[in-house]
LUMTITOR-46717 format. One record per residue (C-alpha): x negated, y negated, z negated. Coordinates in steps of 0.02 Angstrom, whole numbers, padded with zeros to 5 digits, always signed. Layout:
XYZ;...
This chain:
-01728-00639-01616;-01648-00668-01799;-01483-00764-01819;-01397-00820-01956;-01229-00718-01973;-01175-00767-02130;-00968-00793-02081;-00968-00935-02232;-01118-01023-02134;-01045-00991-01983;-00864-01049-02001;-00909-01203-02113;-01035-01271-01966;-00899-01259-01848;-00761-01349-01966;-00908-01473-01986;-00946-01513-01811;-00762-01527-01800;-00749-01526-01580;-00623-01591-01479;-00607-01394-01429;-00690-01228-01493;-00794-01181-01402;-00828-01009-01356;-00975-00992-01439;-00912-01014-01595;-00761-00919-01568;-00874-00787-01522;-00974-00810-01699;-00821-00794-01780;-00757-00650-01724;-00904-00554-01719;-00926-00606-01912;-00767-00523-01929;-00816-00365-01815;-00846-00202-01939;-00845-00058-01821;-00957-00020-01673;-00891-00070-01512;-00795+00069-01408;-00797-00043-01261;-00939-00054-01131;-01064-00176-01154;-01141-00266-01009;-01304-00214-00967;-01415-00378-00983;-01393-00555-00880;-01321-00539-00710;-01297-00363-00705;-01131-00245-00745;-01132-00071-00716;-01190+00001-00541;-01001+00035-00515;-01007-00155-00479;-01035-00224-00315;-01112-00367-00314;-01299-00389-00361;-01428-00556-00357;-01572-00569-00230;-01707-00697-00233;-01858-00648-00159;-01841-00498-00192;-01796-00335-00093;-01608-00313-00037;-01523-00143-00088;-01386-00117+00046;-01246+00026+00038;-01130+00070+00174;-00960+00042+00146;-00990-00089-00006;-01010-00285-00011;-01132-00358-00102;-01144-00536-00169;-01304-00634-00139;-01268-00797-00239;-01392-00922-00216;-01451-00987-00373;-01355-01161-00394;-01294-01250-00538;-01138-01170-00484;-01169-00999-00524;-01148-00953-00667;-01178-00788-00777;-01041-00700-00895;-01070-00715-01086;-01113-00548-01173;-01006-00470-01308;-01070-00528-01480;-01165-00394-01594;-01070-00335-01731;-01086-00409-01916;-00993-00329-02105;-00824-00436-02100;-00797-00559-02252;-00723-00508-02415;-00550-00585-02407;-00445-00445-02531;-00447-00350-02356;-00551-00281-02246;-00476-00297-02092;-00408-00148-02005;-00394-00096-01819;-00257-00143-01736;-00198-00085-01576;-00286-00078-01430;-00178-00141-01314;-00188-00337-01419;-00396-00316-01407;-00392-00457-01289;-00398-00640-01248;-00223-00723-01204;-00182-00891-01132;-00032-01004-01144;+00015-01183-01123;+00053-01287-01293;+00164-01441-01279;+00114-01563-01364;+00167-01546-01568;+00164-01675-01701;+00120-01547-01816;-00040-01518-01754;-00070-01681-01666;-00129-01613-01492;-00076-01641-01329;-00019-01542-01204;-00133-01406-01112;-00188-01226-01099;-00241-01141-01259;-00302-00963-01288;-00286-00851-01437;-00422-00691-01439;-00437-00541-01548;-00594-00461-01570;-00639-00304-01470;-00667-00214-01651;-00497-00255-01693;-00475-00344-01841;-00505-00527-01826;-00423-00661-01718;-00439-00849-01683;-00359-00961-01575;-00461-01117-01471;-00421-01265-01386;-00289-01336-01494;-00395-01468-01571;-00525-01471-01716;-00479-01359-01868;-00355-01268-01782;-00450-01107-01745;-00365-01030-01898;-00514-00881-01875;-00426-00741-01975;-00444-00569-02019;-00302-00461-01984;-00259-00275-02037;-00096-00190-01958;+00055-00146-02073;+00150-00063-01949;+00164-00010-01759;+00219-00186-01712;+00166-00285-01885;-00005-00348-01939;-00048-00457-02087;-00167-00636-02052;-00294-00665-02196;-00377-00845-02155;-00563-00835-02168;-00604-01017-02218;-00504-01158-02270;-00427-01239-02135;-00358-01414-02159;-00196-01410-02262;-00228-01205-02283;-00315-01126-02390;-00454-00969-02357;-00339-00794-02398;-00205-00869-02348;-00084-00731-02277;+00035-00743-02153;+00155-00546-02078;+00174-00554-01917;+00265-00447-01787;+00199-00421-01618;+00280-00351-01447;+00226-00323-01277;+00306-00319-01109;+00328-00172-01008;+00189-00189-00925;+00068-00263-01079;+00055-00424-00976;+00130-00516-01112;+00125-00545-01285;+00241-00616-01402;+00212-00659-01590;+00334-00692-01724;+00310-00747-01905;+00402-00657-02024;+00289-00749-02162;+00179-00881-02146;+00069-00952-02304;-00016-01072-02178;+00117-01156-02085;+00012-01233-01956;-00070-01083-01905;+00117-01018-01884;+00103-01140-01756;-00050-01124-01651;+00001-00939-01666;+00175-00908-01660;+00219-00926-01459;+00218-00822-01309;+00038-00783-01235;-00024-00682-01070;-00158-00562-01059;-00321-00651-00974;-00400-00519-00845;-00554-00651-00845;-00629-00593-01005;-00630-00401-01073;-00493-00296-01092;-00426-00123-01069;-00255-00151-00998;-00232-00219-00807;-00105-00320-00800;-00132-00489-00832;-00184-00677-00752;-00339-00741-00673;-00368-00910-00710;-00549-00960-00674;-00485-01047-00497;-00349-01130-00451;-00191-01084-00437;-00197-00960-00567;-00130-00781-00507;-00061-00647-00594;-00075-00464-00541;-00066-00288-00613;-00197-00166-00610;-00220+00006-00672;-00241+00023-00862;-00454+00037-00863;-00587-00078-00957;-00617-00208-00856;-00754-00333-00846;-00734-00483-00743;-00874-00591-00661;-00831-00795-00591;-00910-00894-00453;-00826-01028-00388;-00677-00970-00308;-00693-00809-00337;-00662-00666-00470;-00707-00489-00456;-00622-00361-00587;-00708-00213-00602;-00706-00055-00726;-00876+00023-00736;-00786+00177-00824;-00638+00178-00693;-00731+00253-00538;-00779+00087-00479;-00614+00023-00454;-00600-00172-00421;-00515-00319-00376;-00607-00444-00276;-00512-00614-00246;-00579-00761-00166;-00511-00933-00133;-00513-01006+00067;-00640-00885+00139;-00731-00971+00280;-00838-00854+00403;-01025-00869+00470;-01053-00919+00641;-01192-00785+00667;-01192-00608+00558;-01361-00579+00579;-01433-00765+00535;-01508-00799+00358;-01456-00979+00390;-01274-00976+00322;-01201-01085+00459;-01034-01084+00413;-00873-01087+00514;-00758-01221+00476;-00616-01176+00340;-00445-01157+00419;-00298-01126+00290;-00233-00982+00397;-00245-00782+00382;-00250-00762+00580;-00405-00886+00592;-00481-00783+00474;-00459-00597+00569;-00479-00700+00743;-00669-00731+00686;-00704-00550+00678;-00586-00496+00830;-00693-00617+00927;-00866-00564+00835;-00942-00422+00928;-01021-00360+00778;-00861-00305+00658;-00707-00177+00731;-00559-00272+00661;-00387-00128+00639;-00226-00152+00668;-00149-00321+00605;-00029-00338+00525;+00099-00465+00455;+00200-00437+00293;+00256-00549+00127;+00163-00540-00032;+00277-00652-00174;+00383-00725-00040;+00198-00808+00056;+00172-00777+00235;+00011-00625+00249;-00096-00539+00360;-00171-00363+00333;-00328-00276+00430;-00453-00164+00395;-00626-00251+00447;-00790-00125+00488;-00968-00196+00506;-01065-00083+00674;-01167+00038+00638;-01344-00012+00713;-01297-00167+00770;-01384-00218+00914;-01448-00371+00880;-01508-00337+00694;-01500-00146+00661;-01483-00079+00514;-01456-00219+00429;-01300-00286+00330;-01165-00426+00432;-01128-00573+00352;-00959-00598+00327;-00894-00731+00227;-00883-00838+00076;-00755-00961-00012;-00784-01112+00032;-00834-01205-00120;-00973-01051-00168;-01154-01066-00124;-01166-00887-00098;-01128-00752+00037;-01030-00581+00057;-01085-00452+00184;-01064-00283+00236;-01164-00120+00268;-01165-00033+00442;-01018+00074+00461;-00956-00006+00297;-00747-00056+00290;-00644-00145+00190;-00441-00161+00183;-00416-00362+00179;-00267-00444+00141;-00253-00642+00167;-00121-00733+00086;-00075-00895+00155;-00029-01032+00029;+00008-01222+00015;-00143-01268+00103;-00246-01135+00034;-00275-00954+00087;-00336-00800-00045;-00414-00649-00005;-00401-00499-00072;-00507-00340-00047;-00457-00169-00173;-00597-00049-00186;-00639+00093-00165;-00589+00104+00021;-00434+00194+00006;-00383+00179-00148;-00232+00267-00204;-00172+00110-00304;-00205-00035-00164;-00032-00063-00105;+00036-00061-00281;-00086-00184-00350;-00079-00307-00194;+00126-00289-00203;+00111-00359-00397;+00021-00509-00347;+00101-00668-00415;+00040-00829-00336;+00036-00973-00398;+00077-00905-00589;+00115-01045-00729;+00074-00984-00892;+00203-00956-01034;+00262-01133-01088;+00306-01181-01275;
């Protein structure tokens, strides 16, 4: 397939169409237009599939691949499942009097925050997001309102300074304009805060110029961060790999294909099957309580439920236990246990014989989350689960 990836053709159609928000798409298109060196990052493999480290995978009528010990994901095929967006391929950047550079790693990212409403810019009040290409030297905001993607190319000056060269004319700004800014992280790389030191476009100054929070829902190599595709939001810190993340509804699973398939899976009020063996999905009904959940499997003759027990996670009320699916079931034999699923997903989770998984349930204002760390035994599960932040409000300004 050809595409046009001219970057004056490209921004100029998206000034002209002039949304009510950028969409990623074209947020995408312009970074990648601004993209010069090959990606270091891994790529996804092709639609609906990461790297085997993963563990979820799609069935239709096809065969199903089961491994002990893992859960895999059979999502049926609804409107409500939807695939992750590829990386863009990588185009020359624009002449602008610079080339761009590569800036650190750690700001290769996308970021959220919440933007008042500003009579500068005219918007109203609502989450934005600013992203910097995984090459390293471009950067555009969305979801501030038409025109105020402010798609720049940007070449460090410093350790904490970069310089902003805009790629197109923006409204009142003109393309080259050049704005210094300096950057800093928190401790933990969670959070990012930019400063203009000089701004030649002042309203990019303000789409840019604000407090931000690393997104753990798209790409990045740092762990700690927010998940935002469900509601509430939650924030949580994870060893520093390169994650990929993949959304159904209600559920989030972080994963690092180069990390020794570490991952986070979270899912929002998990409700239980009435039979493991059955194909039919009869659900149980959803009760917003962790010992509902682990009463399902105490009282399921074909799981081995551990020891449970009760502790706080971010001042909520939780319940720990370590669930195992039988080996050789009787009644279906060598063949996974359904589990669960949240309750809004048209899919289902189940486990291999002899498989087991550490599952905490955090009980919420008339919700409940689950959350499963993998591998089995992983060295960093009670520091990750400890770090959990729920609900989290993103930076306000």
């Amino acid at each position: 397939m050809t595409a046009n990836r001219d970057f004056t053709d490209i921004t100029r159609a998206w000034l002209d169409l002039m949304p009510s928000e950028a969409p990623d798409r074209a947020v995408a298109s312009i970074l990648q237009a601004v993209d010069a060196t090959p990606q270091a990052k891994p790529r996804l493999a092709g639609p609906w599939r990461f790297s085997p480290m993963f563990r979820f995978a799609l069935v239709g009528a096809a065969a199903i691949a089961i491994v002990a010990g893992a859960l895999v994901l059979y999502p049926r095929l609804k409107t409500d499942v939807s695939s992750p967006s590829e990386s863009p391929t990588i185009s020359p950047s624009p002449t602008l009097g610079s080339s761009g550079g590569e800036i650190d790693d750690a700001l290769r990212a996308t970021w959220r925050s919440f933007a008042l409403e500003s009579p500068a810019l005219g918007n109203g009040a609502g989450p934005v997001s600013l992203e910097f290409s995984q090459a390293g030297n471009g950067v555009a905001a969305s979801n501030f309102g038409p025109g105020y993607g402010f798609a720049s190319t940007v070449t460090p000056i410093s350790a904490d300074r970069f310089e902003l060269a805009l790629a197109q004319p923006s409204l009142s700004c003109a393309a080259g304009d050049r704005g210094t800014y300096r950057w800093q992280l928190s401790a933990d790389r969670s959070e990012l805060t930019l400063t203009a030191e000089a701004e030649a476009c002042s309203t990019r100054g303000i789409v840019f110029q604000r407090r931000w929070v690393r997104s753990l829902v798209e790409a990045t190599s740092y762990g700690a961060g927010i998940v935002d595709s469900m509601e509430p939001s939650f924030r949580v810190a994870l060893p520093d790999y390169s994650f990929q993340t993949r959304t159904l509804n209600d559920f989030a699973e972080i994963a690092s294909p180069d990390g020794g398939g570490f991952s986070l899976m979270a899912f929002k009020n998990p409700v239980t099957f009435v039979d493991p063996c059955s194909a039919d999905e009869e659900r149980n009904p959803f009760t917003p309580t962790a010992a509902s959940f682990f009463e399902h499997f105490q009282t399921t003759d074909a799981f081995t439920v551990g020891e449970v027990t009760e502790l706080s996670i971010d001042g909520h009320r939780a319940l720990h236990a370590d669930v195992t699916g039988k080996e050789n079931y009787a009644r279906c034999p060598d063949h996974p246990l359904y589990q669960y699923t949240p309750e809004r997903c048209g899919c289902h989770f189940i486990v291999g014989p002899g498989g087991t998984d550490s599952m905490y349930l955090v009980e919420g204002d008339g919700y409940t989350f689950l959350f499963i760390v993998s591998p089995y035994g992983s060295a960093s599960e009670q520091s990750v689960i400890e770090s959990i932040q729920l609900p989290y409000g993103l930076p306000t300004q």
